[in-house]
Biotite code that builds the C-alpha atoms (Angstrom):
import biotite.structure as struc

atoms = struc.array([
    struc.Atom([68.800, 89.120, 118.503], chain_id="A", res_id=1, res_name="UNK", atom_name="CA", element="C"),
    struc.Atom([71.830, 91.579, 118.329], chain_id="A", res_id=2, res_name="UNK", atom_name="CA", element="C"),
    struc.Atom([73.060, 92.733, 121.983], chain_id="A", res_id=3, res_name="UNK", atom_name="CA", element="C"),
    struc.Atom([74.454, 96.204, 122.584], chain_id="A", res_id=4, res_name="UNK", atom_name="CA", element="C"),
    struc.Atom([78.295, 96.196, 122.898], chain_id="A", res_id=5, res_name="UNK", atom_name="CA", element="C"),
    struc.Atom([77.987, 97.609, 125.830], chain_id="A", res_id=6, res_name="UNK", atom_name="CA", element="C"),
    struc.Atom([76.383, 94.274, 127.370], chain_id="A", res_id=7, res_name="UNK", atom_name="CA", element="C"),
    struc.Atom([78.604, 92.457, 125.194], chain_id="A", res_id=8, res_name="UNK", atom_name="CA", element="C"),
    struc.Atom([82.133, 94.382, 126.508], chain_id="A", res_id=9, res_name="UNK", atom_name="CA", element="C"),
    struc.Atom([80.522, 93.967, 130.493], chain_id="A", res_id=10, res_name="UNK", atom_name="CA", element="C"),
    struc.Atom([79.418, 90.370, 129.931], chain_id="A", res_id=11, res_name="UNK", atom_name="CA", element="C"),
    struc.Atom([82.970, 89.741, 128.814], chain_id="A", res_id=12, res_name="UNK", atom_name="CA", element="C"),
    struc.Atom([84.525, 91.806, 131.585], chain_id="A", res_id=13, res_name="UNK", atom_name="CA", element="C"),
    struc.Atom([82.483, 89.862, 133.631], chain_id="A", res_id=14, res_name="UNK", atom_name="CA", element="C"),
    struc.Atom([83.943, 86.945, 132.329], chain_id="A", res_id=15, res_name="UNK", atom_name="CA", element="C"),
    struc.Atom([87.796, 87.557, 132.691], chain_id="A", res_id=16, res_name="UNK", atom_name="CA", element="C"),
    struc.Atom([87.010, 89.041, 136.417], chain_id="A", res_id=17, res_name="UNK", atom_name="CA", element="C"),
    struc.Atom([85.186, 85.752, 137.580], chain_id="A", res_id=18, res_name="UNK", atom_name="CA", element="C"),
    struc.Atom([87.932, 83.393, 135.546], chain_id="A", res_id=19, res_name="UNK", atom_name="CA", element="C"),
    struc.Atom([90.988, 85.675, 137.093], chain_id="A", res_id=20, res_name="UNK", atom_name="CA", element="C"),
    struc.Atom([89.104, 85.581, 140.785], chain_id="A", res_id=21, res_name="UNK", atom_name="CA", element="C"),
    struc.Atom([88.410, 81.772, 140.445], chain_id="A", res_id=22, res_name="UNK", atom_name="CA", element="C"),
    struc.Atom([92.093, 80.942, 140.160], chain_id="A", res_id=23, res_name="UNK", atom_name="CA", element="C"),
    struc.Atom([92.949, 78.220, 143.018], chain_id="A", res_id=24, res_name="UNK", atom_name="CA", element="C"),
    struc.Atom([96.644, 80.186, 142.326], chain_id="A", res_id=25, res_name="UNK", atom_name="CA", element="C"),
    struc.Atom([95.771, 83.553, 142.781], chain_id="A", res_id=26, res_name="UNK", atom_name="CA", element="C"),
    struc.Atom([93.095, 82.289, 146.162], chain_id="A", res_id=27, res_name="UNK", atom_name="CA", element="C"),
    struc.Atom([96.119, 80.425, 147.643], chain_id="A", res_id=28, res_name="UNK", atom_name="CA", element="C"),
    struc.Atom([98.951, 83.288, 146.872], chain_id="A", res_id=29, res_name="UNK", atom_name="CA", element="C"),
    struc.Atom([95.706, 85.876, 147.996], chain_id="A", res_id=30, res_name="UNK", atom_name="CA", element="C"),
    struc.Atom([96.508, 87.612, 144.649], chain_id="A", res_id=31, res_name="UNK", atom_name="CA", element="C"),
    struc.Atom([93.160, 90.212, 144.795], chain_id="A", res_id=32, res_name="UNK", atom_name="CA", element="C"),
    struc.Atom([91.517, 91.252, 141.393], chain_id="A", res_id=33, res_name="UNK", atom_name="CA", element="C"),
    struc.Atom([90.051, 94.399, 140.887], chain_id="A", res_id=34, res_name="UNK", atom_name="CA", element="C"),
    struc.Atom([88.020, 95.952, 138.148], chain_id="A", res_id=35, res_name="UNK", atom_name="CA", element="C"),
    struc.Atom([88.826, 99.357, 140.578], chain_id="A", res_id=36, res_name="UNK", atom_name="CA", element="C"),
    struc.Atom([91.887, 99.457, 142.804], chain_id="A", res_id=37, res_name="UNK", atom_name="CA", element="C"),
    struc.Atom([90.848, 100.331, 146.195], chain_id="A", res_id=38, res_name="UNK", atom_name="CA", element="C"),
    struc.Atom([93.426, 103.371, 147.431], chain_id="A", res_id=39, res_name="UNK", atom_name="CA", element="C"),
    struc.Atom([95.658, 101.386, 149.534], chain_id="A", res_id=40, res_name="UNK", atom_name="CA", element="C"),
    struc.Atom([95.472, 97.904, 147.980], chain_id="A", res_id=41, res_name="UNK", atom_name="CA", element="C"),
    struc.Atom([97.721, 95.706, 149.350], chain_id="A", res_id=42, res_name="UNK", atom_name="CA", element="C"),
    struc.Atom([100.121, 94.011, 146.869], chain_id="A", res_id=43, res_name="UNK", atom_name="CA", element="C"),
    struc.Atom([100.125, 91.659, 145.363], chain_id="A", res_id=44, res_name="UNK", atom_name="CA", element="C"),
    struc.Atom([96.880, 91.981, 142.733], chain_id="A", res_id=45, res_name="UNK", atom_name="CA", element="C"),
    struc.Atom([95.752, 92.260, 139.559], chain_id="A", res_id=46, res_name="UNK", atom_name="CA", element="C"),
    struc.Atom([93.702, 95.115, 138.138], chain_id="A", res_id=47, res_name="UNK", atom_name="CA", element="C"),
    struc.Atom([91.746, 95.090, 135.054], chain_id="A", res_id=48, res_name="UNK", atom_name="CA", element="C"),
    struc.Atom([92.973, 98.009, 132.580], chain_id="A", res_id=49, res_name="UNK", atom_name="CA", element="C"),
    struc.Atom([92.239, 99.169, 129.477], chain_id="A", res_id=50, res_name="UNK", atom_name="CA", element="C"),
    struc.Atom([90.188, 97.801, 127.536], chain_id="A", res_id=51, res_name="UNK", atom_name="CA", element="C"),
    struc.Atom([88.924, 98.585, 123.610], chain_id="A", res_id=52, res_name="UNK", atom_name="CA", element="C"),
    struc.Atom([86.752, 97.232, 120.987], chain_id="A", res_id=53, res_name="UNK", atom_name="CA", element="C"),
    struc.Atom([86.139, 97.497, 117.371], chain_id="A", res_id=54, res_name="UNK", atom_name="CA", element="C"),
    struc.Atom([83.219, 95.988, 115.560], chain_id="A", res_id=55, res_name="UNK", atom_name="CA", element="C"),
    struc.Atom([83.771, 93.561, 112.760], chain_id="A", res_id=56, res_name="UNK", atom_name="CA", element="C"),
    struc.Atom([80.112, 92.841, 112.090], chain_id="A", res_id=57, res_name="UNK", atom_name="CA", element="C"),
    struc.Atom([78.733, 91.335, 109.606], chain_id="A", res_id=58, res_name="UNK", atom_name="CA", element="C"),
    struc.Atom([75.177, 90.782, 107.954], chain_id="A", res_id=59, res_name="UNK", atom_name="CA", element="C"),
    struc.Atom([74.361, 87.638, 109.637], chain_id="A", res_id=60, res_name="UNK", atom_name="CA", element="C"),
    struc.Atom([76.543, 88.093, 112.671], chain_id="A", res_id=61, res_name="UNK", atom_name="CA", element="C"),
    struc.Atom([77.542, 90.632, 115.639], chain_id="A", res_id=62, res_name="UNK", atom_name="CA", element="C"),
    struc.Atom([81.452, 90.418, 115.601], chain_id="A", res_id=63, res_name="UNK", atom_name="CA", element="C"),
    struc.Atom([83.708, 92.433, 118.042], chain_id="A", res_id=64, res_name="UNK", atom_name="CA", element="C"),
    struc.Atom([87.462, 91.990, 118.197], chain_id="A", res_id=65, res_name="UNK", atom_name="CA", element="C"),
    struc.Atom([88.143, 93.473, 121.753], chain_id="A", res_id=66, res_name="UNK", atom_name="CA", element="C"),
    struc.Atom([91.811, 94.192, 123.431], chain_id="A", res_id=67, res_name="UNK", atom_name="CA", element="C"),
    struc.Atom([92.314, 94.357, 126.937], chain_id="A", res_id=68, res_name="UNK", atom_name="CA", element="C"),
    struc.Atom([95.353, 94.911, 129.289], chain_id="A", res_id=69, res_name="UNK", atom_name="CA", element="C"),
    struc.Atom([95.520, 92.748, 132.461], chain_id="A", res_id=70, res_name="UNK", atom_name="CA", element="C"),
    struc.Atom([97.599, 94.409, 135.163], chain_id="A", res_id=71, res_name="UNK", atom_name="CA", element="C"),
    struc.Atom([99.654, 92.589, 137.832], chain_id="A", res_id=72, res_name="UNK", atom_name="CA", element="C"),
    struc.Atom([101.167, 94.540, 140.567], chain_id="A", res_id=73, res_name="UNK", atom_name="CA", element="C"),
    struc.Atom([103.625, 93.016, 142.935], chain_id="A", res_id=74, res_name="UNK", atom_name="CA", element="C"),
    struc.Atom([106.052, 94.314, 145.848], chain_id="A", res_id=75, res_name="UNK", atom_name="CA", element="C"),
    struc.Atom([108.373, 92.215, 147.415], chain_id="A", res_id=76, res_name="UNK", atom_name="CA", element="C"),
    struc.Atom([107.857, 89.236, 145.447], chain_id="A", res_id=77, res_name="UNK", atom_name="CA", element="C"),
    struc.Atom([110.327, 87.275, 143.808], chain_id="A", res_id=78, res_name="UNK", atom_name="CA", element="C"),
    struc.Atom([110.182, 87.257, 139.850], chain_id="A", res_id=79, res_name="UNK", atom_name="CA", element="C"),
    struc.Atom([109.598, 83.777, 139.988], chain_id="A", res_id=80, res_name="UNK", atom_name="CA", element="C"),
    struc.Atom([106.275, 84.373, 141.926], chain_id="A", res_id=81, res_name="UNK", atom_name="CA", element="C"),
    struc.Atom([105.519, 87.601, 139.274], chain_id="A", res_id=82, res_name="UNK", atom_name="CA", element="C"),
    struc.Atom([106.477, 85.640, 136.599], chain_id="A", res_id=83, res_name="UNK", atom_name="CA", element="C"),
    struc.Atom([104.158, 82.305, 137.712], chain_id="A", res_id=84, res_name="UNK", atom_name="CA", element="C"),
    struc.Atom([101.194, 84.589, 138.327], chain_id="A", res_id=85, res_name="UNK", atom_name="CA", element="C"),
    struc.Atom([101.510, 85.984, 134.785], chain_id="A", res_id=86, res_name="UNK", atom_name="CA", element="C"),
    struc.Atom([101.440, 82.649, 133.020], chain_id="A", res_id=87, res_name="UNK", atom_name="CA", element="C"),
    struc.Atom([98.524, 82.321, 135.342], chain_id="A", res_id=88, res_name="UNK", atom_name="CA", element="C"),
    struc.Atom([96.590, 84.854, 133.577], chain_id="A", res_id=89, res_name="UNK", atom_name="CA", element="C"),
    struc.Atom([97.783, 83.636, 130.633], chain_id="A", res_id=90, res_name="UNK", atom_name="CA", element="C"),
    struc.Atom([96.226, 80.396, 131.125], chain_id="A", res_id=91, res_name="UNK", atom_name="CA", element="C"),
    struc.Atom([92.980, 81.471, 132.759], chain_id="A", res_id=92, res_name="UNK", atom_name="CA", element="C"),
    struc.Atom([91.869, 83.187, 129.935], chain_id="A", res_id=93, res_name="UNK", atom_name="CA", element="C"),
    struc.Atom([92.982, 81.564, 126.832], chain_id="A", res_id=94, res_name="UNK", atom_name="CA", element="C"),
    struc.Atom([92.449, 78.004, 128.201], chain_id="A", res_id=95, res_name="UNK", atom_name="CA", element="C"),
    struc.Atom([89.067, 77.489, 126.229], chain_id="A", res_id=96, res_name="UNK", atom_name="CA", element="C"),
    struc.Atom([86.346, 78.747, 123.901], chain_id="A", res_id=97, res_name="UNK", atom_name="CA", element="C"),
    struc.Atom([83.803, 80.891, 126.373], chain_id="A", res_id=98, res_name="UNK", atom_name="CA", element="C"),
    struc.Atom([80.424, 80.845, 125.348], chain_id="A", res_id=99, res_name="UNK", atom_name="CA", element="C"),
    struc.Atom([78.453, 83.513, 127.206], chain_id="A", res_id=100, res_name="UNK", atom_name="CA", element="C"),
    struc.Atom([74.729, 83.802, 127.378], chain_id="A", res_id=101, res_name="UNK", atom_name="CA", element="C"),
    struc.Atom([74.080, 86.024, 124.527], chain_id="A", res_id=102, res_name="UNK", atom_name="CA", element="C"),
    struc.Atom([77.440, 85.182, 122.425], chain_id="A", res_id=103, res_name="UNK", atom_name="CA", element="C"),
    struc.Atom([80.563, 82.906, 121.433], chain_id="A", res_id=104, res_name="UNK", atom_name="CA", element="C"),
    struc.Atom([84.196, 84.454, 122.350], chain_id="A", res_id=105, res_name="UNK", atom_name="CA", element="C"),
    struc.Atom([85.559, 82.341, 119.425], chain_id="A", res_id=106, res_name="UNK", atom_name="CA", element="C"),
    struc.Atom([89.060, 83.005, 120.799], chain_id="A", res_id=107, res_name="UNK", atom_name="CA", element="C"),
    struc.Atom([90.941, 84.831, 123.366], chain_id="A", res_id=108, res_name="UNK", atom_name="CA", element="C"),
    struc.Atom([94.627, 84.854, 122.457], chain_id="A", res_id=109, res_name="UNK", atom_name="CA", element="C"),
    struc.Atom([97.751, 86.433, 124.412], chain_id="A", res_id=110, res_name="UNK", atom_name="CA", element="C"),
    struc.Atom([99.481, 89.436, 122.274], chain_id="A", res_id=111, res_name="UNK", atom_name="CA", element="C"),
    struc.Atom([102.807, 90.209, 124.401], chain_id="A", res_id=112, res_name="UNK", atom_name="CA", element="C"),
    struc.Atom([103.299, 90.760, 128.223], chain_id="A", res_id=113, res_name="UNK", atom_name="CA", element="C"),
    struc.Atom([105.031, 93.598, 129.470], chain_id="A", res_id=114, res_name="UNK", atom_name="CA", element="C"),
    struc.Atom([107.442, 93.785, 132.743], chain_id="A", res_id=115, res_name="UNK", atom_name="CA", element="C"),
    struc.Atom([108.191, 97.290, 134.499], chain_id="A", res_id=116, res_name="UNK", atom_name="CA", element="C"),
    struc.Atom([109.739, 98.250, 137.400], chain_id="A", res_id=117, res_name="UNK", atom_name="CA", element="C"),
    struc.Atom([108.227, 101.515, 138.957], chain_id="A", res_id=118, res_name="UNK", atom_name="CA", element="C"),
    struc.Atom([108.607, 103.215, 142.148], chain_id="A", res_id=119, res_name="UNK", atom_name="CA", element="C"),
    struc.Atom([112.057, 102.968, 142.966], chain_id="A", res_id=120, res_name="UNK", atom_name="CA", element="C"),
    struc.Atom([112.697, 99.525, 141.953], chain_id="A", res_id=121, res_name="UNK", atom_name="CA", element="C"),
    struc.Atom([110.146, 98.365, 144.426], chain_id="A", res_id=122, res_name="UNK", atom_name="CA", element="C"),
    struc.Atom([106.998, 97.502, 142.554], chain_id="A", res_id=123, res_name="UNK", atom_name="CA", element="C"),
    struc.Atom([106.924, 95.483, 139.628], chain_id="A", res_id=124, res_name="UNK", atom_name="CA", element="C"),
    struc.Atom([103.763, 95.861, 136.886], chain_id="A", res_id=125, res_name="UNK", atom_name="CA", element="C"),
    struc.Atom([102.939, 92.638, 134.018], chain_id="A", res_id=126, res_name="UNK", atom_name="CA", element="C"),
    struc.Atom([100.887, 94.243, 131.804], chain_id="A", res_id=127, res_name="UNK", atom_name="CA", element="C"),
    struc.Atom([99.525, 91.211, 129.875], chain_id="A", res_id=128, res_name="UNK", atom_name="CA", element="C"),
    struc.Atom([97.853, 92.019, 126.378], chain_id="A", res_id=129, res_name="UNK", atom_name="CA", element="C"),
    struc.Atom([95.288, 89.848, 125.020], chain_id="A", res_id=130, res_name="UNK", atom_name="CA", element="C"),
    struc.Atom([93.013, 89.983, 122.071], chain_id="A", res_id=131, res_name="UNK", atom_name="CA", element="C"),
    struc.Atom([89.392, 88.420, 121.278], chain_id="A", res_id=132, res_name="UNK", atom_name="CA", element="C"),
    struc.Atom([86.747, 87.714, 118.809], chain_id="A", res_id=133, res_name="UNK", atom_name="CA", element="C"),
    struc.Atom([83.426, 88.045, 120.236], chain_id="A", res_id=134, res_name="UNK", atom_name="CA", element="C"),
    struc.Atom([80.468, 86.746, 117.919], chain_id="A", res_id=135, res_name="UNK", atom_name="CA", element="C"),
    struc.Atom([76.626, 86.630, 118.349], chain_id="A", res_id=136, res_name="UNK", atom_name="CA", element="C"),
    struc.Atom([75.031, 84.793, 115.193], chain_id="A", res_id=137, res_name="UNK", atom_name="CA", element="C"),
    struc.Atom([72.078, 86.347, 114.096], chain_id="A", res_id=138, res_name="UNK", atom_name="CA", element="C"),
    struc.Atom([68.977, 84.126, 113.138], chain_id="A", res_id=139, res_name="UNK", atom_name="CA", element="C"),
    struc.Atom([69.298, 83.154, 109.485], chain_id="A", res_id=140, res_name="UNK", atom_name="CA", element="C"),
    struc.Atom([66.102, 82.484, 108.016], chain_id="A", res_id=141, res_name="UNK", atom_name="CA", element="C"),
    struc.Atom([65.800, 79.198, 106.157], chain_id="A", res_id=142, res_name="UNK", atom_name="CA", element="C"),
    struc.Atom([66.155, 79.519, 101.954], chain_id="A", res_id=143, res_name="UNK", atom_name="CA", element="C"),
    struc.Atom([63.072, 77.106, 100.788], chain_id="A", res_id=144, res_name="UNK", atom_name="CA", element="C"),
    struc.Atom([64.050, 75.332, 98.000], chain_id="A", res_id=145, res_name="UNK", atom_name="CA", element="C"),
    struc.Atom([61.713, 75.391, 94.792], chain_id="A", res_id=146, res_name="UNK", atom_name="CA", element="C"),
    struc.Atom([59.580, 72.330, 93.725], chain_id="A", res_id=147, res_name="UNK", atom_name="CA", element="C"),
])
């Protein structure tokens, strides 16, 4: 049965936010994640930004290739610290296949990562890119063979 995007995109938002927040990395440096940044956030964490779809479907299966932007904002770090936590994010989300209740992510792979320095030179933001193939087979009926 075909899902609404909508419950696809949250499922897989879901997803990435519960893989990001599980990180024994990110617990241990208390790197926050955030689907909304709370005014006042205190640095370092990880927001996640923008995030698009386009549907590739076709007649026997529910495709979506989705992009999304993961945001990591750090102050007083050290890029070595910025740049481990963004090969953290890296490898919490394109570590595996992901099947999620009502589909397969068949991939998740990393696009390009992005390193700015904003505020005076004292906050840095990764933007990490990443792109995905979600897919939801439908039920094909059998083809009965003539006798």
């Amino acid at each position: 049965m075909k899902q609404s995007n909508e419950n696809v995109i949250w499922q897989t938002q879901h997803h990435l936010y519960k893989s990001l927040k599980n990180s024994e990395k990110f617990t241990t440096d208390k790197v926050q994640v955030f689907h909304q940044v709370p005014k006042n956030a205190p640095f370092p964490y990880i927001y996640l930004g923008k995030f698009s779809v386009s549907d590739r479907s076709l007649t026997t299966a529910h495709r979506l290739q989705l992009y999304n932007e993961i945001h990591l904002y750090s102050q007083n770090n050290s890029m070595q610290d910025i740049l481990a936590w963004a090969d953290e994010i890296k490898t919490c989300l394109t570590q595996r296949d992901i099947f999620l209740p009502t589909c397969h992510i068949g991939e998740i792979s990393f696009i390009q990562m992005e390193l700015e320095i904003i505020n005076d030179a004292k906050t840095y933001r990764v933007i990490s890119k990443f792109k995905s193939l979600l897919e939801e087979i439908y039920d094909i009926p059998s083809i009965k063979e003539d006798v």
